[in-house]
C-alpha positions as CSV (number, residue, x, y, z in Angstrom):
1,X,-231.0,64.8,166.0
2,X,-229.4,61.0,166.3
3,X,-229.6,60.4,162.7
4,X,-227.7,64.0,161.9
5,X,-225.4,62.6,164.9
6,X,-224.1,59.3,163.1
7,X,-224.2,60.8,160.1
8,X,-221.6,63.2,161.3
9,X,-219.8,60.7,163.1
10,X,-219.6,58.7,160.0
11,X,-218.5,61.7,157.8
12,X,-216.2,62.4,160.2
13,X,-214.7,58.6,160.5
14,X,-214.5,58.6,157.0
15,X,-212.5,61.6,156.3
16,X,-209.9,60.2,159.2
17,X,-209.8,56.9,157.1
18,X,-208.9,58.7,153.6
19,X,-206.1,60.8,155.5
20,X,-204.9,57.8,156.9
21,X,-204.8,56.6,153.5
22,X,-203.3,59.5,152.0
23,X,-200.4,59.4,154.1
24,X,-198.6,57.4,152.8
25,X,-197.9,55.2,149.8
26,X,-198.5,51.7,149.7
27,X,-196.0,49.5,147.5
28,X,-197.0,45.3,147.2
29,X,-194.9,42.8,148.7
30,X,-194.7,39.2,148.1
31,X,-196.0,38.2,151.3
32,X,-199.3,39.7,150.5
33,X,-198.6,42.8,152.9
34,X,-196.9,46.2,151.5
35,X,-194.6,48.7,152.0
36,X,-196.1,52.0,153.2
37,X,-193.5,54.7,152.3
38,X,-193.4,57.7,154.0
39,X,-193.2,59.9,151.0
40,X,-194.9,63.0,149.7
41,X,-198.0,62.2,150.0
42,X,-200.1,64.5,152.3
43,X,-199.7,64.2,155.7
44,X,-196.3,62.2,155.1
45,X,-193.3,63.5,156.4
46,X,-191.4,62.5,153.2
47,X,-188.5,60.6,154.7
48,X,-188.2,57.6,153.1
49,X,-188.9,55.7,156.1
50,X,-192.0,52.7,156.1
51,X,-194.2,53.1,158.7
52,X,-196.0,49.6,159.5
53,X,-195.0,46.7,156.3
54,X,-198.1,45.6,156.5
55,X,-200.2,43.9,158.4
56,X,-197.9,42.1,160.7
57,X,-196.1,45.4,161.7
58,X,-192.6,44.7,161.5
59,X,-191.8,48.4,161.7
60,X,-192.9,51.1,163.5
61,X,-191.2,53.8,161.0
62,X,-188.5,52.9,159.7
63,X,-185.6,53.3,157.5
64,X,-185.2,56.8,157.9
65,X,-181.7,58.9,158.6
66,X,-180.2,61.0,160.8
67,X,-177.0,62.7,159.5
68,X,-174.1,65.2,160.9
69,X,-171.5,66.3,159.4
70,X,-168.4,68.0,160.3
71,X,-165.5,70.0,158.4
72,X,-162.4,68.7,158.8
73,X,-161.1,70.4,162.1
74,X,-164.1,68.5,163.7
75,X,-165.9,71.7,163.9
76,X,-169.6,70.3,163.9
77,X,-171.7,71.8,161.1
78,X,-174.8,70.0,161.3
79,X,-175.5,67.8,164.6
80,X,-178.5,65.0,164.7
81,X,-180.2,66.5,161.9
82,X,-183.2,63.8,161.0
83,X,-183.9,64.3,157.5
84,X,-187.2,64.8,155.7
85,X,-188.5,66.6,152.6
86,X,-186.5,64.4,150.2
87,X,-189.6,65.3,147.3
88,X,-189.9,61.1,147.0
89,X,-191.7,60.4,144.0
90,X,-193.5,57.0,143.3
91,X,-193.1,56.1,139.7
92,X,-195.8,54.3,140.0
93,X,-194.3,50.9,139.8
94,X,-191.8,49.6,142.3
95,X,-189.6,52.4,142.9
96,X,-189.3,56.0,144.9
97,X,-186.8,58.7,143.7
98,X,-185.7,62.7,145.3
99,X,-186.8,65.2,143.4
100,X,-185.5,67.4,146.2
101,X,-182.3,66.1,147.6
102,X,-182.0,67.8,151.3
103,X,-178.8,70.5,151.3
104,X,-176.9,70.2,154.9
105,X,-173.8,71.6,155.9
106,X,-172.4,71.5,152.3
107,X,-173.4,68.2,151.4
108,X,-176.8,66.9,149.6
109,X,-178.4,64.3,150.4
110,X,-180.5,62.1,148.0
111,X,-182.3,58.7,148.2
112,X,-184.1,56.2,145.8
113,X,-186.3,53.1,147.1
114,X,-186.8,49.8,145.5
115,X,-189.3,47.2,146.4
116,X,-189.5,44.6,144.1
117,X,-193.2,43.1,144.1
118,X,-191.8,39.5,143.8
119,X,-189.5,39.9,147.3
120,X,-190.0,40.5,151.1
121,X,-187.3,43.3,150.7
122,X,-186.6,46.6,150.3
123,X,-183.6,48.6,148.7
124,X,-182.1,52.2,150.0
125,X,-179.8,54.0,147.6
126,X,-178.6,57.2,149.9
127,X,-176.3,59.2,147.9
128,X,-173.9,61.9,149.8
129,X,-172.8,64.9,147.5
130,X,-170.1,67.1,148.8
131,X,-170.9,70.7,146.7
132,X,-168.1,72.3,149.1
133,X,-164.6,73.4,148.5
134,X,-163.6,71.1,151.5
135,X,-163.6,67.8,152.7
136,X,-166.8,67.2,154.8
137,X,-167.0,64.2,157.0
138,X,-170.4,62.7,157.7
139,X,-171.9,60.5,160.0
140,X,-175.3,58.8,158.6
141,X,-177.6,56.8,161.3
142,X,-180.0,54.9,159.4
143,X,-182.6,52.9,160.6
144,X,-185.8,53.2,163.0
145,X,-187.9,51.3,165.2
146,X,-188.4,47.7,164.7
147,X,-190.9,47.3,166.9
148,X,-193.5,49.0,168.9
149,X,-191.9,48.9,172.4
150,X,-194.0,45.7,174.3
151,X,-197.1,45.0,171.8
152,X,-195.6,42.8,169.8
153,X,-192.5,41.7,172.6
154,X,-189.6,43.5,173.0
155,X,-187.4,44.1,170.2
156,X,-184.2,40.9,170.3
157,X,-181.1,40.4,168.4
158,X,-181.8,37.1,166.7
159,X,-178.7,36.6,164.4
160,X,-176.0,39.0,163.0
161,X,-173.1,37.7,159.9
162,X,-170.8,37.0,162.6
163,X,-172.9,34.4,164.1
164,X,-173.4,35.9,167.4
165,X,-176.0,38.2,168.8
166,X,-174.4,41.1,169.1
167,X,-174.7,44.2,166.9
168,X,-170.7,45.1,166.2
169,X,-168.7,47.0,163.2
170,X,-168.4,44.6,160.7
171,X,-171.4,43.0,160.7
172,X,-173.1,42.4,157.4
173,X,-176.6,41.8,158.4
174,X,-178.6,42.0,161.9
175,X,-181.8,39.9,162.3
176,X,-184.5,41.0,165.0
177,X,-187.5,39.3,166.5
178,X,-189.9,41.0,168.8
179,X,-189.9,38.2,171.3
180,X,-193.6,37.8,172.5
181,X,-192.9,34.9,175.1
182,X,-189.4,35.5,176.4
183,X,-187.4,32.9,174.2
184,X,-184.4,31.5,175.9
185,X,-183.6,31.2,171.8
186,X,-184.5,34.1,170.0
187,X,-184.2,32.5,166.7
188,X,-186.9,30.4,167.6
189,X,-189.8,32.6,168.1
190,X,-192.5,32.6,168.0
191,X,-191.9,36.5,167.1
192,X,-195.4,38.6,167.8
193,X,-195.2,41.3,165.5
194,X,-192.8,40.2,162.0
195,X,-189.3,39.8,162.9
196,X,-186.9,42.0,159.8
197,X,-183.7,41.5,159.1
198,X,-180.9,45.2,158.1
199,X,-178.3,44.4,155.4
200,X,-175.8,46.5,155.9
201,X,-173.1,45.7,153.4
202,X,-170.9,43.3,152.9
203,X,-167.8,45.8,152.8
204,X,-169.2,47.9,156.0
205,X,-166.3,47.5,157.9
206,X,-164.6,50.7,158.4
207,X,-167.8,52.7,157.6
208,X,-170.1,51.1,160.5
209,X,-168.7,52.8,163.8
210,X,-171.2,52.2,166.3
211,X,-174.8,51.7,166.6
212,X,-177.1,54.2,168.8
213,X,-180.5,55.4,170.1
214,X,-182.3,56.1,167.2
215,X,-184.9,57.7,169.3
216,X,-183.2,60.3,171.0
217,X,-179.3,60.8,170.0
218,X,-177.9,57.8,167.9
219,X,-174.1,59.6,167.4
220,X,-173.8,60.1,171.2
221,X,-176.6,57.6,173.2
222,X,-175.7,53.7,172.5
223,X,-178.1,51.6,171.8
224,X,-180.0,50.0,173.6
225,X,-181.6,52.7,175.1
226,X,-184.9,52.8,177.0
227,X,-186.5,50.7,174.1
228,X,-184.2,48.3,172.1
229,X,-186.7,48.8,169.4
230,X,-184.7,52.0,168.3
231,X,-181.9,51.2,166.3
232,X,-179.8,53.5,164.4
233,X,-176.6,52.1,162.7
234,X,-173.9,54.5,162.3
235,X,-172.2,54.6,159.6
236,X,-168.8,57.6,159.1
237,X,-167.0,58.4,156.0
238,X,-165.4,61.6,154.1
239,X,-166.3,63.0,151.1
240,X,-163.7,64.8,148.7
241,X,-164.9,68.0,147.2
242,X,-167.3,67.8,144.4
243,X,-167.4,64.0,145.0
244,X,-170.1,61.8,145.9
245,X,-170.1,58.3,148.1
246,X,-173.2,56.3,149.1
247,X,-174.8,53.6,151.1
248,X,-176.6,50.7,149.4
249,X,-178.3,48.9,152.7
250,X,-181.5,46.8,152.2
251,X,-184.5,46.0,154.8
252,X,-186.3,42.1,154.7
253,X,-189.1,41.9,156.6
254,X,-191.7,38.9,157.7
255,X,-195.0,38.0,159.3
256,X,-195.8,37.6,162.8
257,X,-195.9,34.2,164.4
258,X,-198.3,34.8,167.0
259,X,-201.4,35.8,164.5
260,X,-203.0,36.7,161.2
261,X,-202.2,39.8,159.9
262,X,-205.6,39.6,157.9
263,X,-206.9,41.0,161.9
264,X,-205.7,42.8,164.5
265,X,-203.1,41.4,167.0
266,X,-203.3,40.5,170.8
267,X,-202.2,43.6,173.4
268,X,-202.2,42.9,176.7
269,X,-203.5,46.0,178.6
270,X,-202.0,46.7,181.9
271,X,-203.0,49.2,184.1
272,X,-204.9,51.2,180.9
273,X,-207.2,54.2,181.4
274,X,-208.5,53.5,177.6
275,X,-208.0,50.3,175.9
276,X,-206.4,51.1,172.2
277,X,-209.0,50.3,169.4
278,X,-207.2,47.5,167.3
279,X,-209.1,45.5,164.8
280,X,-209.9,41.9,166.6
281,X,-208.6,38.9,166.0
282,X,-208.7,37.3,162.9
283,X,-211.2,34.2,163.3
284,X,-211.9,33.0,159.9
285,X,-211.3,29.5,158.5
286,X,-207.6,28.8,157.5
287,X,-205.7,31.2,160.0
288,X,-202.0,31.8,158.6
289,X,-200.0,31.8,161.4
290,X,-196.3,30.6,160.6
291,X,-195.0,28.3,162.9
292,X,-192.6,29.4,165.3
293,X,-189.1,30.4,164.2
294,X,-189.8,30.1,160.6
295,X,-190.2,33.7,160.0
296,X,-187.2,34.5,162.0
297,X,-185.4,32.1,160.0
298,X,-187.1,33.0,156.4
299,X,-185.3,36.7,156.5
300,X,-182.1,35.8,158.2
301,X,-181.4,33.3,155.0
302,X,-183.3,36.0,152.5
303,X,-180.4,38.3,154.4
304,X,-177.7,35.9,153.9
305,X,-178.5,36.1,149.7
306,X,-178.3,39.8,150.1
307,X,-175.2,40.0,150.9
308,X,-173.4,37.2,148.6
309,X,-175.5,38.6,145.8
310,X,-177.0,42.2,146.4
311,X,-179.9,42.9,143.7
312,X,-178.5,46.2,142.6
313,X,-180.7,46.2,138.9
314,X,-181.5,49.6,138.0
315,X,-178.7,51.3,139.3
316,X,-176.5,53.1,137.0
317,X,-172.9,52.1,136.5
318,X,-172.0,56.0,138.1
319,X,-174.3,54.9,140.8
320,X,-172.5,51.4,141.5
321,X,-169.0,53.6,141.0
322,X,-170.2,55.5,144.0
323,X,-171.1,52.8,146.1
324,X,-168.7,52.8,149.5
325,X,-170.6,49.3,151.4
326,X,-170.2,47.3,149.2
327,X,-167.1,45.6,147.0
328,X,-166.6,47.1,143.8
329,X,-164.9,44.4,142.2
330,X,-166.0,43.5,138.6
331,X,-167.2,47.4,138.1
332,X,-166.0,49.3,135.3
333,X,-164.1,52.7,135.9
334,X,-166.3,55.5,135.3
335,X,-165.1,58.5,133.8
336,X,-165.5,62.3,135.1
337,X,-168.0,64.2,134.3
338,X,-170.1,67.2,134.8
339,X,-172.7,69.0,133.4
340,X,-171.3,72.3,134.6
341,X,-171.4,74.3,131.2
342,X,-172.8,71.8,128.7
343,X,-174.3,72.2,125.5
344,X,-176.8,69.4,124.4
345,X,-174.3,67.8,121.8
346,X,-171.8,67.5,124.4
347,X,-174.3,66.0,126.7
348,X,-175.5,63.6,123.7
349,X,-172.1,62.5,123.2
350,X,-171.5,61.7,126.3
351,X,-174.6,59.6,126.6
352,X,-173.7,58.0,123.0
353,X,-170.4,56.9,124.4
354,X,-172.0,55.3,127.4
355,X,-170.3,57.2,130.1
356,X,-173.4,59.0,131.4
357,X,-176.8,57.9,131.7
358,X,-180.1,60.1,131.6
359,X,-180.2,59.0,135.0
360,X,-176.8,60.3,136.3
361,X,-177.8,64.1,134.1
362,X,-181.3,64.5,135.8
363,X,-179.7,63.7,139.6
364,X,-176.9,66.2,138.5
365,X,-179.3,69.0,137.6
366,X,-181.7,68.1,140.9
367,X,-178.0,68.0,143.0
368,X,-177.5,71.8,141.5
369,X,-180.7,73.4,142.4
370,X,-180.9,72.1,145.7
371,X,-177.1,73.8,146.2
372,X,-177.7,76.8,144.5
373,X,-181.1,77.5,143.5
374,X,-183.3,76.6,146.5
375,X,-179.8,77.6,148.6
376,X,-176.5,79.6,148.9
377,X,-177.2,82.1,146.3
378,X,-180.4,80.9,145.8
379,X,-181.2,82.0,142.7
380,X,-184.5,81.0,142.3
381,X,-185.2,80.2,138.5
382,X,-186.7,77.3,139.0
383,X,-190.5,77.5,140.0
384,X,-192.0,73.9,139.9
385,X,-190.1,70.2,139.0
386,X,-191.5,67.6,137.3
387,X,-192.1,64.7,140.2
388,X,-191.4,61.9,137.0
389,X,-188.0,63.3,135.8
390,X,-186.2,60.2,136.8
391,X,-188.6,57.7,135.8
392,X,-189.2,59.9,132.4
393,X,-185.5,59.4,132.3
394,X,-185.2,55.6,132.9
395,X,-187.7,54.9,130.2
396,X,-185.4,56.6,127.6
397,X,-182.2,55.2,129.1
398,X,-183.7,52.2,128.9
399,X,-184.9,52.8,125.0
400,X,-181.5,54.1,124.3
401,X,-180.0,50.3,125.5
402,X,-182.5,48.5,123.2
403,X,-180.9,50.5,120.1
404,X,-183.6,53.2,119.8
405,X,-182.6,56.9,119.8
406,X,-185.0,59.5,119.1
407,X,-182.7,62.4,118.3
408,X,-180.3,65.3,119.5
409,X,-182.4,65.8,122.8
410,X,-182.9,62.2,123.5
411,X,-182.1,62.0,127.9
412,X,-181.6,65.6,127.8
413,X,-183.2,67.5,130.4
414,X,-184.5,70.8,129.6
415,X,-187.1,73.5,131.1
416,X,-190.1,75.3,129.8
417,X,-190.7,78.9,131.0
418,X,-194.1,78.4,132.8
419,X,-196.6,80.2,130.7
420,X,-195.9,77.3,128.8
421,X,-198.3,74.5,128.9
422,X,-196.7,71.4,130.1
423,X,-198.9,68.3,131.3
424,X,-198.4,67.3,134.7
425,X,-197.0,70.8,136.2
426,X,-199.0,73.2,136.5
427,X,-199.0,76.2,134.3
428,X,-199.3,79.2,136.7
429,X,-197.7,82.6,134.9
430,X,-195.6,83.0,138.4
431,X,-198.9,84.1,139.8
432,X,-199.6,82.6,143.3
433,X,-203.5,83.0,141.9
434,X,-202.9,80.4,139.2
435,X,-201.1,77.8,141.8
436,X,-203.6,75.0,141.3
437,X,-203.8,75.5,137.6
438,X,-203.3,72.4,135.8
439,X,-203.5,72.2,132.5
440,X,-205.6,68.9,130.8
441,X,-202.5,68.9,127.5
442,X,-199.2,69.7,126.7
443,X,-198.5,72.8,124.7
444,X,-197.5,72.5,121.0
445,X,-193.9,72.8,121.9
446,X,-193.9,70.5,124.8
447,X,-195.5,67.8,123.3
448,X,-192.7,68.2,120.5
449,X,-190.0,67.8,122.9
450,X,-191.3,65.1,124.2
451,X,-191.5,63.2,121.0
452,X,-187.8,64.2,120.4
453,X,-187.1,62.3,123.9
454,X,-186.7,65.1,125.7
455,X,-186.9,64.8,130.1
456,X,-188.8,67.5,130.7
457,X,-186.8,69.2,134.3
458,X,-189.1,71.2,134.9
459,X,-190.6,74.7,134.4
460,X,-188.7,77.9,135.2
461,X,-189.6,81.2,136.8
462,X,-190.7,84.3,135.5
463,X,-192.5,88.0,135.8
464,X,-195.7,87.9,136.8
465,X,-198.2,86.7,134.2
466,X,-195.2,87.0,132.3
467,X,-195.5,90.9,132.4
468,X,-192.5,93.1,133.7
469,X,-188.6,93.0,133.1
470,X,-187.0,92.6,136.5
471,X,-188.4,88.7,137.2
472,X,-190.8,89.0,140.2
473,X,-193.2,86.4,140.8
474,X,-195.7,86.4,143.8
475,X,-195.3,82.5,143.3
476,X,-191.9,82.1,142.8
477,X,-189.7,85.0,144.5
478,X,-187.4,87.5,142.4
479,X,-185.2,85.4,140.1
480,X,-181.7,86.2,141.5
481,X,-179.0,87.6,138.6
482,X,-176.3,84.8,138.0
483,X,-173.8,87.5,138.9
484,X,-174.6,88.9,141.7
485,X,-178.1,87.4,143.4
486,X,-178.9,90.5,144.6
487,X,-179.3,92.2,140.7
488,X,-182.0,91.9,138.6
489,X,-182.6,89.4,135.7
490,X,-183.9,92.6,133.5
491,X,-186.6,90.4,131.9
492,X,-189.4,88.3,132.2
493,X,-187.4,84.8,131.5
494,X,-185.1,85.3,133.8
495,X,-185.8,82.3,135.4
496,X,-184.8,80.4,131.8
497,X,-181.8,82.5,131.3
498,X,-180.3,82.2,135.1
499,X,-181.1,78.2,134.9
500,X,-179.2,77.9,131.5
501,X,-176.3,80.6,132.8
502,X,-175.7,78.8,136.2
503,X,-176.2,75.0,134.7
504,X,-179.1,74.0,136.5
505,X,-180.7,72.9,133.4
């Protein structure tokens, strides 16, 4: 009876460990920590927010956004909203993108992560799209806790860009400590859990308004609030119809001064029915504990080179044109654009003549259906999207650069009715009885595309199995008419006719 005891106690410890591990996704840092992204990996709440940085534990989620947004009356259509279920997809190198942008009050949301393995920082591109007939003004918080309320010392404004330490509009950068013995000087430590640093923009004055209580209510509760570890920086701006404006801010984080992140980390216990269980003490040869300060002061000047020179590689010249926080100087103008009612040689030309990326079509499409095919008229001709569409569509933008273009669907996103098999979706017939079908290759067709340099959206929705002529799938819902919602498609690919009619592919 003991042995079947510890054996289940073990099982049991072990599946805890691999949901633990599975709940987020771990990107390496050049401090020999990681990022661990809250994205959609099970059990994640797929905000974009990190919930530790490692091993020193800088963070205690953070990162993550709170939005409202209001029409131009004031008339509050969305209030405190904290935003999750972006569809953040690793490309299984160094960056996140939203497969699912969020739709709130008229305007949808997107972001895209950047960690570079060689740095101590992280990059958040939040785009904000108005798909309105109004102005919308919005009010982002961004941010989290930096700190775990006393385990580490309480959360301390070390050093801001205006040289004081206090957190105002304007301000470029804020660098926090969690001040484990009560510093006179905060910028000399020793920090207990790693200090971070927020770059906020160089050009944030005018958009920063305030900063507030990221725990409870950061557009009407100041910060500090009961825990100074909570901070939500609030940033205000409107956004034209059919426009889009975002926030470029980056996070720099370091190791604690007080102990080894390769072990656990001292916690006084006061007054504790049940003492936490936290690894010990690293007590191996060679402890790496920096000296006092130093880590404090390592991202403050790592935040300072932020904002003279912001690492914004990867981002498309649409993307930097869109960029509110920081100056565009040095930018060429971008033209308009849309790929409302495209054909494929118009899209091709307009990637030829280097106005549009692969990029800047695939957010376009992802911007449609989460406006009108997951909402408003909510058509529902899409029934899966493919979690690598933006990575699939770096890779060619980035073939296109070096001189190499496979053909008349090279970048051009496109959908395959799903009876079709494609590899990596699965292949289900719009029965909910095939949802965990995967198929092990791509169909003759889809592995054509490919080779033409296709970016394969995603797959569309259909009849059942695909047998019937009014598009209802147990899977997928009835495909709405692009006339009138409420009609039927009268045919099995309606899903591929109501995504081509309504440009959301």
């Amino acid at each position: 009876m003991t042995r079947t005891r510890v054996a289940l106690g073990m099982a049991i410890v072990a599946l805890v460990a691999t949901l633990q591990l599975a709940a987020v996704t771990r990107l390496k840092s050049a401090d020999g920590q990681f990022w661990d992204i809250q994205d959609t990996s099970p059990w994640a709440q797929d905000s974009g927010g990190i919930a530790t940085g490692g091993g020193a534990n800088p963070f205690n989620g953070f990162g993550y956004l709170k939005l409202q947004v209001r029409r131009p009356d004031g008339a509050i259509l969305v209030r405190n909203r904290y935003l999750t279920g972006f569809g953040l997809a690793h490309d299984g190198a160094e960056r996140f993108d939203s497969i699912t942008p969020v739709l709130q009050g008229g305007v949808v949301v997107a972001r895209a992560l950047y960690a570079p393995g060689d740095t101590n920082y992280l990059r958040y591109f939040d785009s904000y799209t108005n798909v309105t007939g109004e102005d919308r003004v919005v009010e982002v918080a961004w941010g989290g806790a930096a700190g775990a309320f006393e385990d580490g010392g309480r959360v301390t404004v070390a050093a801001t860009s205006s040289g004081d330490r206090r957190i105002e509009p304007g301000d470029a950068f804020v660098t926090v400590m969690q001040d484990a013995r009560g510093s006179d000087d905060p910028m000399r430590g020793p920090s207990g859990h790693g200090p971070s640093a927020h770059v906020l923009g160089s050009q944030s004055r005018g958009l920063l308004v305030s900063v507030g209580d990221m725990y409870r209510d950061p557009f009407s509760e100041p910060w500090p609030g009961d825990d100074p570890a909570h901070i939500g920086y609030v940033f205000r701006f409107t956004v034209k119809p059919g426009r889009t404006t975002a926030l470029v801010m980056f996070v720099v984080k370091g190791l604690s001064e007080v102990y080894d992140p390769r072990g656990g980390f001292p916690v006084p216990i006061r007054n504790g029915m049940i003492a936490p269980q936290f690894d010990a003490l690293y007590s191996g040869a060679n402890p790496a504990i920096p000296a006092a300060g130093a880590e404090i002061a390592r991202v403050t000047a790592v935040a300072r080179q932020l904002v003279d020179q912001p690492d914004l590689r990867g981002l498309t010249p649409r993307e930097l044109g869109q960029v509110a926080n920081w100056p565009a100087s040095g930018r060429p103008p971008v033209e308009a654009f849309t790929v409302f009612e495209q054909t494929t040689d118009l899209l091709q030309e307009a990637l030829a003549r280097g106005g549009v990326t692969s990029v800047d079509l695939v957010h376009e499409y992802l911007t449609r259906l989460a406006a009108y095919d997951r909402s408003g008229p909510a058509f529902r001709a899409m029934l899966a999207l493919n979690p690598r569409a933006i990575a699939e569509a770096r890779a060619l933008d980035a073939e296109r650069t070096a001189g190499r273009v496979r053909g008349p669907f090279h970048g051009v996103p496109i959908a395959f009715k799903d009876n079709i098999d494609v590899l990596g979706l699965p292949t289900t017939g719009g029965s909910r009885a095939l949802a965990d079908h995967r198929p092990r290759l791509d169909s003759f067709m889809a592995a054509g595309m490919r080779r033409a340099g296709a970016v394969v959206l995603g797959k569309t929705n259909l009849d059942e199995f695909p047998f019937g002529d009014f598009g209802i799938s147990t899977l997928g819902g009835t495909v709405g008419n692009a006339y009138d919602p409420s009609l039927s498609t009268a045919g099995s690919s309606g899903g591929s006719a109501v995504a081509v009619s309504t440009s959301l592919v």
